[in-house]
C-alpha positions as CSV (number, residue, x, y, z in Angstrom):
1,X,100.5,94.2,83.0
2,X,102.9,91.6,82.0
3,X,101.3,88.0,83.0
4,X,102.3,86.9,86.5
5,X,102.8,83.7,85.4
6,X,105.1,84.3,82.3
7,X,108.2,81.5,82.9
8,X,111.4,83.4,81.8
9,X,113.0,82.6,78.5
10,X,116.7,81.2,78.4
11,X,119.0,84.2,78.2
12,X,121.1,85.1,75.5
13,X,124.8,86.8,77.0
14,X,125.8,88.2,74.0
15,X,122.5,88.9,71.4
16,X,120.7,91.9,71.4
17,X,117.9,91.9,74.1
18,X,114.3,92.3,72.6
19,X,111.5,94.6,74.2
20,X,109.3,91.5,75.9
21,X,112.5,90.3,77.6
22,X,112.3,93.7,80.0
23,X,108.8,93.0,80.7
24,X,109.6,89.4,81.5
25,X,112.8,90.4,84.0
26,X,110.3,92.8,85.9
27,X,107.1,90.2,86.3
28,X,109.9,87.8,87.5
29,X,111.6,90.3,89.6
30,X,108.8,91.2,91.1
31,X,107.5,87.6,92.1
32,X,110.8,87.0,93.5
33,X,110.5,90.1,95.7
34,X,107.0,89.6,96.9
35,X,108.8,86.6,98.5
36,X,110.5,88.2,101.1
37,X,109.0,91.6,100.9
38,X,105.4,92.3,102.5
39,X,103.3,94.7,100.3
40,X,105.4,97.8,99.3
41,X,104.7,97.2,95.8
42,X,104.8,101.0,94.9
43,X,108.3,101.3,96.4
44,X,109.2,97.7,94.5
45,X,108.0,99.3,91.4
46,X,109.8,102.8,91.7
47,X,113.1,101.1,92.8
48,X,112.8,98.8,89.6
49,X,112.2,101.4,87.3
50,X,114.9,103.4,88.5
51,X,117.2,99.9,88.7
52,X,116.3,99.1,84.9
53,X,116.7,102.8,83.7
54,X,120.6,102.9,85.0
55,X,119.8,105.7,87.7
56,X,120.2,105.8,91.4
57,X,117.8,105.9,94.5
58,X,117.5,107.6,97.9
59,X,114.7,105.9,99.7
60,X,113.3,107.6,102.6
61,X,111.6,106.1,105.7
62,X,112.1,105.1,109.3
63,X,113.9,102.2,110.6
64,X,112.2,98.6,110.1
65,X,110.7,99.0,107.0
66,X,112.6,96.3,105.1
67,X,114.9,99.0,103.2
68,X,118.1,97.0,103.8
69,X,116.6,93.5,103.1
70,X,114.7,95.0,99.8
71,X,117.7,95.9,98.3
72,X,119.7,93.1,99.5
73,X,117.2,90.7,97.9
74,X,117.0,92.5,94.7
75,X,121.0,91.7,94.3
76,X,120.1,88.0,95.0
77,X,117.8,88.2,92.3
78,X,120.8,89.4,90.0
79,X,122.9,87.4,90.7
80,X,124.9,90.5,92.0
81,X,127.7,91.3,94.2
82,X,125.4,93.9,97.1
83,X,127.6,95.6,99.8
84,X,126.1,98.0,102.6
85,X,127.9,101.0,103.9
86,X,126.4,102.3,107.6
87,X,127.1,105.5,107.0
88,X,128.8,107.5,110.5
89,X,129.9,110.6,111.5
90,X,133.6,109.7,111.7
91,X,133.5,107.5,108.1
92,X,136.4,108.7,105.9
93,X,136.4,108.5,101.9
94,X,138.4,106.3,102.1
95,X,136.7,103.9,104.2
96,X,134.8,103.8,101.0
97,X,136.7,103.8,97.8
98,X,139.9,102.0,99.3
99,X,142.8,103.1,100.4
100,X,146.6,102.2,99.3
101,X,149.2,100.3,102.4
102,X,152.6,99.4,102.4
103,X,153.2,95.8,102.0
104,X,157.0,94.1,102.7
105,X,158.2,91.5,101.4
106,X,159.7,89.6,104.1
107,X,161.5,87.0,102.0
108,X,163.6,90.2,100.2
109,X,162.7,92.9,102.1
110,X,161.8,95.0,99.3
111,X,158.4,96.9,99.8
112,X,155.8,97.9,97.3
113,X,152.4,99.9,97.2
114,X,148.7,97.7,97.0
115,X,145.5,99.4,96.5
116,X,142.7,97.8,98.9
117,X,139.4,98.1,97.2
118,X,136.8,99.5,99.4
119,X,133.0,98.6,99.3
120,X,132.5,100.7,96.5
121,X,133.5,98.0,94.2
122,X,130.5,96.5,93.9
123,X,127.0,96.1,91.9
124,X,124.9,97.2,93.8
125,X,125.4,99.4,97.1
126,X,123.0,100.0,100.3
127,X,124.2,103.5,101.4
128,X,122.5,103.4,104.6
129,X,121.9,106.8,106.3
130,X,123.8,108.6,104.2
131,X,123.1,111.8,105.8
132,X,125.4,110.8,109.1
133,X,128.4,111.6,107.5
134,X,130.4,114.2,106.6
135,X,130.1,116.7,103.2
136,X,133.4,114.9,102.1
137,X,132.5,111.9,102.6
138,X,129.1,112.0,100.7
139,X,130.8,113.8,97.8
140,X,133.2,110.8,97.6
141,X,130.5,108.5,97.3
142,X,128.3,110.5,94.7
143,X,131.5,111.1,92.3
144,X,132.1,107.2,91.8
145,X,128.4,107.2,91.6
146,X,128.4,110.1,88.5
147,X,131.8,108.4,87.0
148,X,131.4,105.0,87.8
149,X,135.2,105.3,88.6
150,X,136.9,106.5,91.5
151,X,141.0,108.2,91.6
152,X,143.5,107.4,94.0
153,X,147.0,109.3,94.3
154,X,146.3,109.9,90.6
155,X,145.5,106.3,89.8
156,X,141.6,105.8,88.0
157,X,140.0,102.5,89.0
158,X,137.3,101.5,87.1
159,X,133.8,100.3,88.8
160,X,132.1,97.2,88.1
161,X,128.7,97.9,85.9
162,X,125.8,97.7,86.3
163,X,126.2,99.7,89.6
164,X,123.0,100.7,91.9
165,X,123.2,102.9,94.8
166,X,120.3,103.3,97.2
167,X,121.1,105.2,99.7
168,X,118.5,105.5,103.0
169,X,117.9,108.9,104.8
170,X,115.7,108.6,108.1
171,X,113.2,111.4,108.4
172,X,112.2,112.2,111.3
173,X,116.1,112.2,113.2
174,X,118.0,115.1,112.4
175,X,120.0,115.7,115.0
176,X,124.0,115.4,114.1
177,X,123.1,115.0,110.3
178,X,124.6,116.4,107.0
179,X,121.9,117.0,104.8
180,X,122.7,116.7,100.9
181,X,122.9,120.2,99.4
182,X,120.6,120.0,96.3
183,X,123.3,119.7,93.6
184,X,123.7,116.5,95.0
185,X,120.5,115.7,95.2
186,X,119.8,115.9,92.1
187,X,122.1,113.6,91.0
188,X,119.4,110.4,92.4
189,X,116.9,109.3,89.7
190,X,114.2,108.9,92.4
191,X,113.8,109.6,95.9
192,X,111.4,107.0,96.8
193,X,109.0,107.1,99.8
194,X,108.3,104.5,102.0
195,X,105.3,104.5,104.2
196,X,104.3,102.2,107.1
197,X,102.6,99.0,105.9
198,X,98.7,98.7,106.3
199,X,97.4,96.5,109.4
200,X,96.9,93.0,107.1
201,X,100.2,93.7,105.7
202,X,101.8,94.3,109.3
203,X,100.2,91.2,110.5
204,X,101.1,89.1,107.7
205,X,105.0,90.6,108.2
206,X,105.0,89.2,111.4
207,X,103.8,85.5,110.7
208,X,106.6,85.2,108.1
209,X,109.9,86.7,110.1
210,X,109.2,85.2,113.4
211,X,109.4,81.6,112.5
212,X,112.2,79.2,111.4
213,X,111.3,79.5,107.2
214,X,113.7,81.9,105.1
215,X,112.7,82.6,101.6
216,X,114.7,81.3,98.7
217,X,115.2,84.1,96.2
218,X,115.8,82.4,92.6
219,X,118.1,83.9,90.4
220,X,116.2,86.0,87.2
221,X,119.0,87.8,85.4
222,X,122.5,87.9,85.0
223,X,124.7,91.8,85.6
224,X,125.5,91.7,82.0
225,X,122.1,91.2,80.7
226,X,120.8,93.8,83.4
227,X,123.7,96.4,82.1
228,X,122.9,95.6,78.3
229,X,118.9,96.9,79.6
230,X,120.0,99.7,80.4
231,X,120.0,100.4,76.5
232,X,117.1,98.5,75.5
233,X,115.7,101.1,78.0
234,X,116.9,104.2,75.6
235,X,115.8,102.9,72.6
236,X,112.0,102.8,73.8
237,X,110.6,105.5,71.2
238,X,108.8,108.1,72.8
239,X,106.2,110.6,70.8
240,X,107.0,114.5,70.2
241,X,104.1,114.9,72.4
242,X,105.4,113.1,75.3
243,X,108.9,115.2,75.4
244,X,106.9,118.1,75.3
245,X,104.5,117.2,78.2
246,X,107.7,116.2,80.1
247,X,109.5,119.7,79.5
248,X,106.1,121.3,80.3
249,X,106.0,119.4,83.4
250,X,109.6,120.5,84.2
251,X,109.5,123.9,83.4
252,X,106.3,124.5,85.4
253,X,108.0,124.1,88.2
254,X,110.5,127.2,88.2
255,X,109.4,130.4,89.8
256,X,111.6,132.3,87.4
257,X,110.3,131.0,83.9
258,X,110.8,132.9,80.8
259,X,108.7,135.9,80.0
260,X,106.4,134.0,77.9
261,X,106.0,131.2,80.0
262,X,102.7,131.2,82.6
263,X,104.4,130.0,85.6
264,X,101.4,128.5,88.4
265,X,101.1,131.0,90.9
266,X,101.2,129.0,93.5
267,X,104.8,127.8,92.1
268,X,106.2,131.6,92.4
269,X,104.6,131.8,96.1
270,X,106.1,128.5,97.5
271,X,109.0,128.0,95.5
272,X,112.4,129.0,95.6
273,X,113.9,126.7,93.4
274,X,112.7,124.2,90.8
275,X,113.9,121.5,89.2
276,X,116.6,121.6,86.5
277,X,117.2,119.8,83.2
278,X,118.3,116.4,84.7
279,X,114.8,116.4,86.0
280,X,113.7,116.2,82.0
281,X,116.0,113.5,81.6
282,X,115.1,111.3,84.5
283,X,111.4,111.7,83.6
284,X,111.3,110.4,80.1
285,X,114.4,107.5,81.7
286,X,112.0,106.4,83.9
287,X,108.9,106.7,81.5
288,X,110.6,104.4,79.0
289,X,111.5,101.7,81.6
290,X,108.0,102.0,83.1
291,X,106.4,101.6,79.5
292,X,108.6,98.7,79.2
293,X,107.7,97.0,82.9
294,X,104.1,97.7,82.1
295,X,104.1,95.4,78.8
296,X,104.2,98.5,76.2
297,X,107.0,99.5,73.7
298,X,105.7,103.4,73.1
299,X,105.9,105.9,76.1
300,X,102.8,107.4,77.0
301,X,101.7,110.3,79.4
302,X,100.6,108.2,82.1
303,X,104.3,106.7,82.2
304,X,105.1,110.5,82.9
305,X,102.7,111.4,85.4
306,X,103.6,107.9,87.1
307,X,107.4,108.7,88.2
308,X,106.7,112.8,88.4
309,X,106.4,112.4,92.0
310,X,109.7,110.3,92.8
311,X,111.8,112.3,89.9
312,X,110.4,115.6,91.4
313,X,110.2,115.7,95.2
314,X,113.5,116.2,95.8
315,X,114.9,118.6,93.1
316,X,112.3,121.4,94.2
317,X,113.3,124.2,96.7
318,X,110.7,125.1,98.6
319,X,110.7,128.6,100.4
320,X,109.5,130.0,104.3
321,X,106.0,130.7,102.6
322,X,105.5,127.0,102.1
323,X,107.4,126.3,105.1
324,X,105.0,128.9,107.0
325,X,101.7,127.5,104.8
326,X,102.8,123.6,105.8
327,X,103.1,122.5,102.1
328,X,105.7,120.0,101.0
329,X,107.5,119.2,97.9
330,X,105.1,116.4,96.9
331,X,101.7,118.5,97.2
332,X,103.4,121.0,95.4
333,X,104.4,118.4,92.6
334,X,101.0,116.9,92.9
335,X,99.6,120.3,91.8
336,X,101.8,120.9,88.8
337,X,100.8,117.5,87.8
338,X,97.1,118.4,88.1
339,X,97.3,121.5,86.1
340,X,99.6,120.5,83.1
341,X,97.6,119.7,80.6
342,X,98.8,116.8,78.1
């Protein structure tokens, strides 16, 4: 691991970005984080991997586990502009991506057409709940997500860059929810888990946000140096080995392989549906930027085996046998892991 210490380095705005320079935003990151944000520091980690490596987030957890204020401190940290969208059943598309009024000129009386920006127009986004609204609604959301632009009465308007979306589901209420379908789904880097804290942690929560003391989150990075990253990410070399443990990993997954393929068998018996090529992709993504948070310029295997679990859990379809059998998506994933060899 990167030193804890390490005092960042004045930033260059316009020269290439070298390899240490990631390293150094994540130790810094981090320390700013820890800050405000009580243990977690798996679901820090995953969120900054997937932050660095350009992709997108669904975090899943129940209410008052510091979701909201992680990501709103992470923008702080950025120097970014953060907006939050509470997602509800009646929220319209374009109660997100803006919507175009009738303004009058009451000097001339002539009228003319302005495009309001919605909340969309920002760096990074807090899509809270995302599964109280309407199929519509989400599918507006996840297009300006994939495009990074968003159309109105034929009009393209550009997003800002870099552009983050977490988006929040709660688990355990789902009652009057849209669930994603999986095509959508798939389009998150990571769906992050977040647990309840441990008892030390809980206690130490407490002490901090019941008094009069807020924490002052410094500034570590500017948007363009976080969006120029996103390429220093790509460039991280990774071995023929690696790819090939990555597209083991993914193909293992699919009940329905090719005929010379040994699928697990306990893949064919619980799963319906596994994960598709984007999978690949986000695994060796969020390999490189791991490699890179960790203090390494080479991807190795453990980067993989590291962000299977959030790249994986929510692209695999699991049938009425696992249903039946009580297995989930992340002991099946576990499994896969287990038995793949490098």
């Amino acid at each position: 691991m990167p030193d804890r210490n390490l005092q960042l380095t004045p930033r260059d705005e316009d020269g290439p970005i070298p390899f240490e320079r990631v390293a150094e935003l994540a130790t810094g990151l981090e320390r700013e984080l820890a800050k405000a944000i009580v243990g977690q520091k798996r679901v820090v980690r995953e969120i900054l991997i997937a932050f660095l490596a350009g992709g997108h987030c669904l975090l899943r957890g129940v209410p008052g586990l510091a979701k909201t204020l992680l990501i709103k401190k992470l923008a702080e940290a950025v120097d970014l502009k953060f907006n939050r969208i509470q997602f509800t059943p009646d929220l319209m598309p374009s109660d997100i991506i803006g919507a175009e009024v009738i303004e009058e000129d009451r000097a001339t009386g002539r009228r003319n057409i302005r495009f309001i920006r919605g909340p969309i127009f920002a760096n990074i986004i807090l899509a809270d709940e995302i599964n109280r609204t309407p199929p519509k609604t989400q599918a507006a959301l996840l297009e300006a997500m994939q495009e990074y632009q968003v159309t109105v009465s034929g009009v393209r308007f550009d997003l800002e860059r870099p552009l983050f979306v977490l988006a929040t589901q709660n688990p355990i209420e789902q009652e009057g929810t849209y669930p994603l379908p999986e095509a959508q789904l798939d389009r998150f880097m990571f769906n992050v888990v977040i647990d309840y804290p441990s008892a030390e942690e809980e206690r130490q929560i407490l002490a901090a946000t019941t008094g009069t003391v807020s924490p002052q989150i410094a500034v570590v990075a500017s948007g363009s140096e976080i969006e120029r990253m996103h390429s220093v990410v790509r460039e991280v070399p990774a071995a023929e080995n690696v790819i090939d443990y990555a597209t083991r990993l993914v193909r293992s997954t699919r009940p329905a392989g090719a005929p010379d393929e040994a699928v697990p068998d306990f893949v064919t018996k619980w799963v319906r549906w596994g994960a598709g090529p984007r999978a690949g992709q986000a695994l060796l993504l969020g390999a490189k930027a791991r490699a890179l948070l960790e203090g390494r310029t080479v991807v190795a295997h453990e980067d993989i085996r590291a962000v299977a679990l959030p790249v994986l859990r929510h692209r695999l379809l699991v049938n009425f046998q696992a249903e039946a059998d009580g297995i989930s998506q992340d002991e099946i994933v576990s499994k896969v892991v287990g038995l793949v060899r490098e």
